[in-house]
LOKEVO-523879 format. One line per 5 residues: their letters; for each residue x negated, y, z of C-alpha. Coordinates in Angstrom, 2 decimals, padded with zeros to 5 digits, always signed. Example, Ala and Ser with C-alpha at 12.3 -4.5 7.8 and 13.67 -1.06 7.14 Angstrom:
2
as	-012.30 -004.50 +007.80  -013.67 -001.06 +007.14
END
This chain:
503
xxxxx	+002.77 +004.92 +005.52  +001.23 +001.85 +003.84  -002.32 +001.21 +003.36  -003.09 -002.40 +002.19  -006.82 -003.21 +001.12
xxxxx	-007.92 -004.10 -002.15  -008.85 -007.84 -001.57  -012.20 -008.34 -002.51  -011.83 -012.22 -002.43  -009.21 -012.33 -004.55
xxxxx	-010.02 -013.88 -007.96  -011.18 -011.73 -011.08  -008.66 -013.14 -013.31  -005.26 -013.91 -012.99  -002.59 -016.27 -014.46
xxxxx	-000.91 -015.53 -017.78  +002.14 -013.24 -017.76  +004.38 -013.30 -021.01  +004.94 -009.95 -022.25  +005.92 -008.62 -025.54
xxxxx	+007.27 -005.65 -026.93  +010.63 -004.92 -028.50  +010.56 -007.22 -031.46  +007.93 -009.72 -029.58  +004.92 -008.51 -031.58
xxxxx	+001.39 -009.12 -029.93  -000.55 -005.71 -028.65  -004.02 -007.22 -029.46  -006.68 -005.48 -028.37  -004.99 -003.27 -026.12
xxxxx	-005.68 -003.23 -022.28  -004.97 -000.97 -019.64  -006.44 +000.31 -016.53  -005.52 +000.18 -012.96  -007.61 +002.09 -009.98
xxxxx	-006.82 +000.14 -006.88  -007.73 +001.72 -003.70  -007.37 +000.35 -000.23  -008.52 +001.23 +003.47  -011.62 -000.71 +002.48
xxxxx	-012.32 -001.29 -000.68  -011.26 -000.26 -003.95  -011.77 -001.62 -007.58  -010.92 -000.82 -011.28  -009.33 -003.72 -012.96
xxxxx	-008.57 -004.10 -016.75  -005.27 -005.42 -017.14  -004.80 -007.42 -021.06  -001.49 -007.78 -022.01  -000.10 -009.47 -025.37
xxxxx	+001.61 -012.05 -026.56  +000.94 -014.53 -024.44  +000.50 -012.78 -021.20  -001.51 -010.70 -018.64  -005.03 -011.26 -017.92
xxxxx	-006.65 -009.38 -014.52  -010.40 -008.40 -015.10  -012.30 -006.47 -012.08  -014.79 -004.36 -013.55  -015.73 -002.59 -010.95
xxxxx	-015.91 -002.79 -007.03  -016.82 -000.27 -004.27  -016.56 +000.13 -000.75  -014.78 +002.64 +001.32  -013.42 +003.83 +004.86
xxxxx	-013.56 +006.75 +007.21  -016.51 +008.66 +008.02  -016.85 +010.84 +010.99  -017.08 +014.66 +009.41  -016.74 +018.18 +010.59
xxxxx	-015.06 +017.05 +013.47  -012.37 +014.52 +012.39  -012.39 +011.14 +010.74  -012.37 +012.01 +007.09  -012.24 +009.92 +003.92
xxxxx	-015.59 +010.80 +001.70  -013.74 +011.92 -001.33  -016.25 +013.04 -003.39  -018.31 +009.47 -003.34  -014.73 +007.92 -003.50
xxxxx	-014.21 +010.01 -007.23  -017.83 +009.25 -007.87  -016.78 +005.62 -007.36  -013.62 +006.20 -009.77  -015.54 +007.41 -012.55
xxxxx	-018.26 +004.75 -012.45  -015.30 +002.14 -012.35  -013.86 +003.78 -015.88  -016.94 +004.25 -017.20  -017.08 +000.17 -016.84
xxxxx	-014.12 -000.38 -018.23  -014.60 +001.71 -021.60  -018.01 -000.11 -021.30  -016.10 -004.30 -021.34  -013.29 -002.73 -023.39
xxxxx	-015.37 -001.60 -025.81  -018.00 -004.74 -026.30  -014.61 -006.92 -027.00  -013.47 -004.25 -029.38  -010.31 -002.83 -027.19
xxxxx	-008.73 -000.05 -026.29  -007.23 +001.40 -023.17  -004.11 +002.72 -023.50  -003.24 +004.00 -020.30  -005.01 +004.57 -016.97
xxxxx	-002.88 +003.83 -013.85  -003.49 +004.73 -009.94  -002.49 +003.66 -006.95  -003.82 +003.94 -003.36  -002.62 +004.28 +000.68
xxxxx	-000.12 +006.99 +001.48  +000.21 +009.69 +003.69  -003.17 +011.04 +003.22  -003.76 +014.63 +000.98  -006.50 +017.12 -000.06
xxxxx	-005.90 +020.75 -000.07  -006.46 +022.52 -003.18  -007.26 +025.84 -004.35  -006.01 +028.10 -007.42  -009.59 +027.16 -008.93
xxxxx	-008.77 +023.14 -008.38  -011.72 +022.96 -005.79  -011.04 +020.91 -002.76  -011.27 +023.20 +000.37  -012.71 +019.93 +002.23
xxxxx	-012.70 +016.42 +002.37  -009.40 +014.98 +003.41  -008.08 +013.70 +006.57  -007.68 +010.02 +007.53  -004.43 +009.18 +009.06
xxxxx	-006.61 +007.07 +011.65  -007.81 +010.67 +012.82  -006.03 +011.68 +016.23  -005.40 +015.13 +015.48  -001.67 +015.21 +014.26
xxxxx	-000.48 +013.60 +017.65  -000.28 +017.36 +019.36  +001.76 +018.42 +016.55  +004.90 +016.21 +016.92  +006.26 +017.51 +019.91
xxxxx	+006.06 +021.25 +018.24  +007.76 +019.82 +014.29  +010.56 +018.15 +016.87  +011.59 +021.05 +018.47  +012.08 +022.69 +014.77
xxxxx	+013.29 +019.89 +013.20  +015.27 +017.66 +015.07  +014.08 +013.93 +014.59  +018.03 +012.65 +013.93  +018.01 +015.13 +011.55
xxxxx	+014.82 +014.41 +009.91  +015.51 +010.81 +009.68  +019.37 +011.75 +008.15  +017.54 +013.34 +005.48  +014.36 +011.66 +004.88
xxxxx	+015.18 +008.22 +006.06  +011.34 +007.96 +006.98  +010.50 +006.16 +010.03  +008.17 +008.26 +012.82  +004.48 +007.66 +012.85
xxxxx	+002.56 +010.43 +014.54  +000.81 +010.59 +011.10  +003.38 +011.00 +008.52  +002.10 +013.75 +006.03  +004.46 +016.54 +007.94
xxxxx	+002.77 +016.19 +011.34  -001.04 +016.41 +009.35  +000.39 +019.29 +007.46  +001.80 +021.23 +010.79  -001.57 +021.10 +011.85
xxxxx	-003.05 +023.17 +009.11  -003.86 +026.78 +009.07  -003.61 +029.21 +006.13  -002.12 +027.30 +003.33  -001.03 +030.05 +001.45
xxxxx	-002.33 +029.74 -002.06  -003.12 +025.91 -001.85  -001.56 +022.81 -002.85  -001.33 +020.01 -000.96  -001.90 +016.47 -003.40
xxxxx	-001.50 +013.03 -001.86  -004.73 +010.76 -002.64  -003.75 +008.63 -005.58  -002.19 +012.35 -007.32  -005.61 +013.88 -006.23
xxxxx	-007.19 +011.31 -008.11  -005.31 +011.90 -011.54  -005.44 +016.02 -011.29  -009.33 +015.25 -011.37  -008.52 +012.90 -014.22
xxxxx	-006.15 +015.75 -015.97  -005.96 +018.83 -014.61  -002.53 +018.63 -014.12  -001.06 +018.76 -010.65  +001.93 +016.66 -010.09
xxxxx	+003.38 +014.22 -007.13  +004.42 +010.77 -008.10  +007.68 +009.69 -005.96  +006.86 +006.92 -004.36  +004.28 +008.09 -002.88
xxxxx	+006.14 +011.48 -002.12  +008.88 +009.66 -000.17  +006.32 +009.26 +002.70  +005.71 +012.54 +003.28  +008.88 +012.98 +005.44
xxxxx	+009.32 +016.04 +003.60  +011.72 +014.16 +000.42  +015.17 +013.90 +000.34  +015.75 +009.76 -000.09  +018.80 +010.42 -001.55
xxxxx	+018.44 +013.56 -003.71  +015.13 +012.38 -004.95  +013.63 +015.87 -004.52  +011.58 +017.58 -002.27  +012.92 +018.60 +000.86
xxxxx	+012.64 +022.65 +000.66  +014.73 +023.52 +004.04  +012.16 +021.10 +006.13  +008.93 +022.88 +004.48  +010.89 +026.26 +005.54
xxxxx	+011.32 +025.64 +008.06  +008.30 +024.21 +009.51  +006.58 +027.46 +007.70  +005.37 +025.38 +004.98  +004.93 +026.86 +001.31
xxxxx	+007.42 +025.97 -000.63  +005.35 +025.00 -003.52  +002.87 +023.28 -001.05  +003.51 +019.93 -003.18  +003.07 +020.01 -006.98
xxxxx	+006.52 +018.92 -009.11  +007.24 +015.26 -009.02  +006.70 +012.74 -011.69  +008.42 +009.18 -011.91  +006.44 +005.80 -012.43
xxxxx	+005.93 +005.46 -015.94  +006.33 +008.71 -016.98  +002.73 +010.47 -018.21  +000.57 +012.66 -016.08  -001.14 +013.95 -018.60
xxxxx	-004.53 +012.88 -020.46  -008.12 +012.70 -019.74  -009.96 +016.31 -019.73  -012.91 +016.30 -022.19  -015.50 +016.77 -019.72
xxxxx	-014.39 +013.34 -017.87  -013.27 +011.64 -021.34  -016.89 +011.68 -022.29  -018.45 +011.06 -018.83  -016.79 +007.95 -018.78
xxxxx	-016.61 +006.70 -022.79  -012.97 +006.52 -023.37  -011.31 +008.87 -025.75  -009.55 +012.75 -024.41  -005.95 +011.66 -025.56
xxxxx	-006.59 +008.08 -022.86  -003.35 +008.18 -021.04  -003.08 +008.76 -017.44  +000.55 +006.94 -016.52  +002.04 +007.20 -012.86
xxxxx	+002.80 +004.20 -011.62  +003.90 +003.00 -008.41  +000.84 +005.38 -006.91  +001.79 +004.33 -002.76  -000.06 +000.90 -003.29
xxxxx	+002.96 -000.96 -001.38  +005.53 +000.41 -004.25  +003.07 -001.16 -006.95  +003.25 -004.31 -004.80  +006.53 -005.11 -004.17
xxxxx	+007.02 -004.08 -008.04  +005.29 -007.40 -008.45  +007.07 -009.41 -006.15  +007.69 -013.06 -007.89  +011.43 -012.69 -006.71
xxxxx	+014.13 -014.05 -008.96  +016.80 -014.16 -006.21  +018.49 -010.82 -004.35  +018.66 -012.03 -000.95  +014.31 -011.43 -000.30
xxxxx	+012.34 -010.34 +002.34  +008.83 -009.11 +001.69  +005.53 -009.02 +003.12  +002.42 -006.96 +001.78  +000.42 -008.03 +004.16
xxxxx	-003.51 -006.16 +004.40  -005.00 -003.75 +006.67  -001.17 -003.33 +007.29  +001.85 -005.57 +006.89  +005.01 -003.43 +005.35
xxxxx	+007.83 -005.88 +005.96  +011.47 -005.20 +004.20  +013.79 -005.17 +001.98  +014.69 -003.74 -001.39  +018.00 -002.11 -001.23
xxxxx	+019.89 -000.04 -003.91  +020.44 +002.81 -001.53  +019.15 +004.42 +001.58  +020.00 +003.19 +005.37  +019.70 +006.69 +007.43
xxxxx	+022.31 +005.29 +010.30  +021.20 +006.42 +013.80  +020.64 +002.52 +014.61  +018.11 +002.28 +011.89  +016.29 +005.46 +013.13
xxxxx	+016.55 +003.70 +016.89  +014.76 +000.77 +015.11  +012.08 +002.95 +013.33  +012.86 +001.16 +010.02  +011.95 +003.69 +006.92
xxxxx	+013.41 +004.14 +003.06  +010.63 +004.60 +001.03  +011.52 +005.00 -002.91  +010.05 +002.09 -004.88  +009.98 +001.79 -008.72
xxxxx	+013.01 +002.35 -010.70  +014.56 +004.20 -007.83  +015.04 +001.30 -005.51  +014.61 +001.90 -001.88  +012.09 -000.02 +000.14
xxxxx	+013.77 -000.39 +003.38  +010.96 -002.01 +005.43  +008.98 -001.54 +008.86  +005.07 -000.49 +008.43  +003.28 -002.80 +010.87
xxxxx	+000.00 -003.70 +012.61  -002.06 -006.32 +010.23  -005.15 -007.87 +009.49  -006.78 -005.03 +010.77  -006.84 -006.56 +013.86
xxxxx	-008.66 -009.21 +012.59  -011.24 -006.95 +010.28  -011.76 -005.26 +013.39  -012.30 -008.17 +015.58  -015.01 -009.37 +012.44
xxxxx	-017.19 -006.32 +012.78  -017.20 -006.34 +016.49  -018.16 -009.87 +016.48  -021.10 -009.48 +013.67  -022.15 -006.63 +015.66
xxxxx	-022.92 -009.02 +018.39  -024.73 -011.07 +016.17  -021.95 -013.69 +015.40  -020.32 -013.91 +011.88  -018.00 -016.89 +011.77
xxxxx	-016.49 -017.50 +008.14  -013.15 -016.70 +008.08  -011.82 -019.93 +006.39  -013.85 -021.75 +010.07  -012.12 -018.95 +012.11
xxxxx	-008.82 -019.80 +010.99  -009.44 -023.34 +010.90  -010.10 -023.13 +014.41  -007.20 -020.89 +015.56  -004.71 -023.45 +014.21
xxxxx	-006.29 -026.34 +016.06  -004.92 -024.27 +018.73  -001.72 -025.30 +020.59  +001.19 -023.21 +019.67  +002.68 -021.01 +023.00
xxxxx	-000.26 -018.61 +023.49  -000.17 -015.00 +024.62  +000.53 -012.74 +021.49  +000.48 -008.46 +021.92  +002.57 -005.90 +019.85
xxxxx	+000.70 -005.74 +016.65  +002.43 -002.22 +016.54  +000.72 -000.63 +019.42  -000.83 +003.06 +018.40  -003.92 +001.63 +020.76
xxxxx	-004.97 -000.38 +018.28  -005.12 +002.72 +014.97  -008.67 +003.59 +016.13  -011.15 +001.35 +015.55  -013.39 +000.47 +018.62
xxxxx	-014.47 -003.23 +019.80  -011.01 -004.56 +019.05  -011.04 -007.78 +020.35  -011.27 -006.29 +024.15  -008.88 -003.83 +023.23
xxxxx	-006.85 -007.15 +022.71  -007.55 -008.72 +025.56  -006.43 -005.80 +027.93  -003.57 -005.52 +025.28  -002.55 -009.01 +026.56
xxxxx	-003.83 -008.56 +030.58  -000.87 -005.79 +030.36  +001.69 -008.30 +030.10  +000.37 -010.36 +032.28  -001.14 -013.13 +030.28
xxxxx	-005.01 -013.82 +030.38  -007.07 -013.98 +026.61  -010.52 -015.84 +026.95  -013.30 -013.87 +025.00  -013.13 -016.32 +022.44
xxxxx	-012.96 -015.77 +018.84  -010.89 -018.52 +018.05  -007.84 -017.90 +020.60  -008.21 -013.88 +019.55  -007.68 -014.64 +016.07
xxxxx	-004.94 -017.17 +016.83  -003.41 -014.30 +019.44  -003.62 -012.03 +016.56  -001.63 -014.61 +013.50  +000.75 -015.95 +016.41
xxxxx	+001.20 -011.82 +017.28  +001.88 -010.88 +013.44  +004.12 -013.71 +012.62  +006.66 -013.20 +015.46  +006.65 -009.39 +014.60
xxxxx	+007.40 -010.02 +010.85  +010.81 -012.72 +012.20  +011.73 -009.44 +014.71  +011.41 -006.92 +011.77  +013.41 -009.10 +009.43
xxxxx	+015.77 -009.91 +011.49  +016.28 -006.38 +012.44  +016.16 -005.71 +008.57  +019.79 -008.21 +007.80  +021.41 -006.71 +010.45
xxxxx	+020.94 -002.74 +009.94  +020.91 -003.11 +005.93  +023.48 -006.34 +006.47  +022.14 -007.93 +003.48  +020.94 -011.36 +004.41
xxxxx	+017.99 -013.15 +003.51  +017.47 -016.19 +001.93  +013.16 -016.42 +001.71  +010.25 -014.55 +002.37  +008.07 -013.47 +000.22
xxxxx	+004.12 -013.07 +001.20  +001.77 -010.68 -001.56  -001.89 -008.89 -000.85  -004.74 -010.85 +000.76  -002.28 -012.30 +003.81
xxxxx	-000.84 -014.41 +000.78  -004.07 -017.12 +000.98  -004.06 -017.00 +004.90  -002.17 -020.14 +004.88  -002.01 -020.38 +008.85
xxxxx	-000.50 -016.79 +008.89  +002.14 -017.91 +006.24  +003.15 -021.24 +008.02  +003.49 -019.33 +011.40  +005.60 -016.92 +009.79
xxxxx	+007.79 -019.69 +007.97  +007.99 -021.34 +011.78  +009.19 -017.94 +013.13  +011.46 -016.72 +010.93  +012.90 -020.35 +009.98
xxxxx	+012.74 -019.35 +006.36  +011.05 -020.57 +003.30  +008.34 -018.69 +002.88  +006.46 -017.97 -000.91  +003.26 -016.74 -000.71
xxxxx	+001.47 -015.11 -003.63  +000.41 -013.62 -005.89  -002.78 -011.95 -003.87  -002.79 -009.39 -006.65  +000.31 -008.17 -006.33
xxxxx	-000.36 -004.51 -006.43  -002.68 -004.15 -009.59  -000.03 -006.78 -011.10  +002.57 -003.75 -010.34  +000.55 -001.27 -011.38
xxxxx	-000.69 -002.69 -014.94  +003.09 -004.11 -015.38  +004.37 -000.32 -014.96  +001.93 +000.72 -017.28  +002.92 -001.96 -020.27
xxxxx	+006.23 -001.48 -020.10  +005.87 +002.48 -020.04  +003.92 +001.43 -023.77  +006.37 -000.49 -024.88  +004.33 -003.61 -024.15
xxxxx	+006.41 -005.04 -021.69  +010.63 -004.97 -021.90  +013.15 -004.86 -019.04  +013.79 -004.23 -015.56  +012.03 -005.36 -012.51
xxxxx	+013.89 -008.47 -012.31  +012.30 -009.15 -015.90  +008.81 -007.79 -014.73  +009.30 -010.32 -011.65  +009.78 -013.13 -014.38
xxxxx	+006.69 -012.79 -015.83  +004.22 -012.76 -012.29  +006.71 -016.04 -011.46  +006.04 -017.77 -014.88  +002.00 -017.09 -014.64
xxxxx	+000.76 -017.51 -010.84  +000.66 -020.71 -008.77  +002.46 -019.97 -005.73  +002.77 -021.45 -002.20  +005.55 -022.74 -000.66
xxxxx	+005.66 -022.91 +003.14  +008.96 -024.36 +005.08  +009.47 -023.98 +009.03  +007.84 -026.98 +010.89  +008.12 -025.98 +014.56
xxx	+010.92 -023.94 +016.42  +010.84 -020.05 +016.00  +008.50 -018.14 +017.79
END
């Protein structure tokens, strides 16, 4: 699972990226489209690419999160497509006044999640959030049909009680009804066609990580329809093209492009990763920090099952071997309890005042299912921390400094693990999403891992996206290492090196 936020404080323009096509001509006047949406928030960014680079324009923000509906914590879908359209509409709207055209639309958003559809195409309901409890009954029953050494030998897909298989083992009647993950959701609305974009599929625990296919024998045999999951498409390949209905809701011509990209938001990310060396670690750090490497093939030992790592397929068939971990959810969280209690520090003050703090302090397992649910986090903290003994004042300062000092030891445990089970060491650490400009969080992770640490760019995943999207035009040439090239040549990045022993 990854879900990192769209970062509403990250600037509305980025950096110039060099990009030309094959015989280094300049696409003026052609931009393309990325829908980024997070646990949060979620934008539509226009993403210009020519000569001379890539220029980032948000066009459109909205809000979103889980709503308490028939029963279960549910993601409003219908206001979230509302919110889609609106976001297109203003970007045919700014395309059009400077006399461009979109070429492609591109979508990525969390994983995990999926509506059920109909033979019509009408959602039977609004979709599940991960954060609901309801899949947590069904993991002892999938075990005792699928046996978790074997699920991991196949899949490679470390266990959260809310992978995709658990939600779907809880379902009743899905004969006749397709199961599409958000982002794919999103495009069949878009399209009308009904497809599954890989990345995104590989956290489903029902995809083979080395086949590249669906898992058939798992769906069997968990009484699954075989064709629960539409066929799978590739980033860059084309979904198919805007109905006419939508085309002229929103202004843009019917032939506009719909283009998978990296649709699991962390795949788009780490797409854009400024890395020009092989030995990297990797941070996407949000609402939750995915923490890896990018390997050429798939780890399923038993020793990386026993350390819940997970290969998830990343763009051009790489495999993101990483850990999905608590993040700054903790300190979201903490935020709303606090302004709910009628005191709203700024965030730059908050963290100011957590690093006056003296290194040493008690720290929790960022990891801890007790903190999915939201619910007055910071005392969930503080009992978090009376557990093992140490005592947290109910101070905002010395939570939020519990909560960096907490994430930054986990990230040097998870990395370390990473060298060992993939034995590919690593050299520095890169930091992308809105955890890049948390400079106390990237200095205690530099101090804890006792690596150089880069942090940047904050707009890592629409980078990925709109870069996948170029380059399926013809706008943009090469591999990743090349795409890489181009986010390293246009963004100012940070460098952080360990000052203090490891946590």
């Amino acid at each position: 699972m990854s879900e990192t936020a769209a970062q509403d404080t990250a600037p509305a323009t980025a950096g110039a990226v060099s990009a030309a096509g094959p015989s280094g001509q300049v696409f003026a006047g052609s931009v393309f489209a990325a829908v980024d949406i997070g646990a949060s928030s979620g934008r539509v960014i226009l993403g210009r690419v020519s000569g001379s680079g890539v220029e980032l324009e948000v066009v459109h923000r909205f809000p979103n999160g889980v709503v308490e509906l028939d029963g279960g914590l549910r993601w409003d879908f219908d206001a979230l497509f509302a919110e889609v359209l609106k976001g297109l509409a203003a970007a045919a709207s700014v395309a059009a006044a400077k006399n461009e055209t979109i070429t492609s639309i591109g979508i990525d958003t969390w994983a995990v999640d999926y509506g059920l559809v109909n033979a019509k195409g009408a959602l039977t309901a609004q979709p599940y959030s991960y954060r609901d409890d309801r899949s947590r009954a069904a993991v002892a029953p999938v075990h005792k049909k699928l046996d978790p050494a074997r699920l991991y030998g196949t899949t490679g897909l470390q266990f959260l009680q809310f992978n995709t298989l658990y939600q779907l083992a809880t379902e009743q009647d899905l004969d006749g009804l397709q199961a599409l993950l958000i982002p794919d959701l999103i495009a069949f609305l878009l399209t009308g066609q009904r497809r599954t974009e890989s990345t995104n599929a590989s956290t489903t625990g029902l995809f083979d990580a080395v086949a590249g296919e669906w898992a058939t024998e798992f769906l069997s045999a968990l009484g699954l329809p075989k064709k629960l999951f539409p066929p799978l498409v590739e980033p860059g390949e084309t979904v198919g093209t805007l109905l006419p209905g939508i085309a002229e809701q929103v202004g843009l011509p019917a032939g506009t492009n719909v283009v998978a990209v990296g649709s699991h938001d962390t795949a788009s990310a780490v797409a854009a990763v400024p890395a020009q060396e092989s030995n990297f670690a990797y941070i996407s750090s949000g609402t939750w920090s995915l923490v890896g490497l990018e390997l050429k093939h798939p780890v399923l030992t038993e020793a990386s099952r026993a350390a819940n790592f997970t290969n998830e397929r990343g763009v051009d068939g790489t495999i993101r071997y990483l850990r999905n971990m608590g993040g700054l959810w903790l300190l979201s969280e903490c935020q709303r309890t606090w302004a709910s209690e009628g005191f709203t520090p700024e965030l730059t003050a908050l963290l100011t005042a957590a690093a006056a703090l003296p290194p040493g302090g008690p720290q929790i397992n960022p990891d801890d299912p007790y903190f999915i649910a939201p619910d007055n986090m910071p005392e969930r903290i503080r009992s978090a921390a009376r557990r093992t003994g140490d005592i947290l004042p109910d101070d905002p300062a010395g939570i939020t400094r519990c909560i960096m000092d907490s994430l930054a030891a986990g990230y040097a445990r998870t990395i370390r693990d990473a060298e060992r089970l993939a034995d590919q060491p690593v050299d520095v650490v890169h930091v992308v999403g809105g955890g890049s400009q948390n400079r106390l969080l990237c200095q205690l992770t530099a101090d804890a891992t006792g690596k150089t640490v880069i942090a940047g760019p904050v707009e890592a995943t629409a980078l990925g996206n709109i870069l996948v999207q170029a380059r399926a035009a013809g706008q943009v040439t090469g591999g990743l290492r090349d795409m890489r090239g181009l986010v390293v040549n246009s963004h100012a990045l940070q460098t952080f090196t360990p000052q203090l022993a490891r946590l």
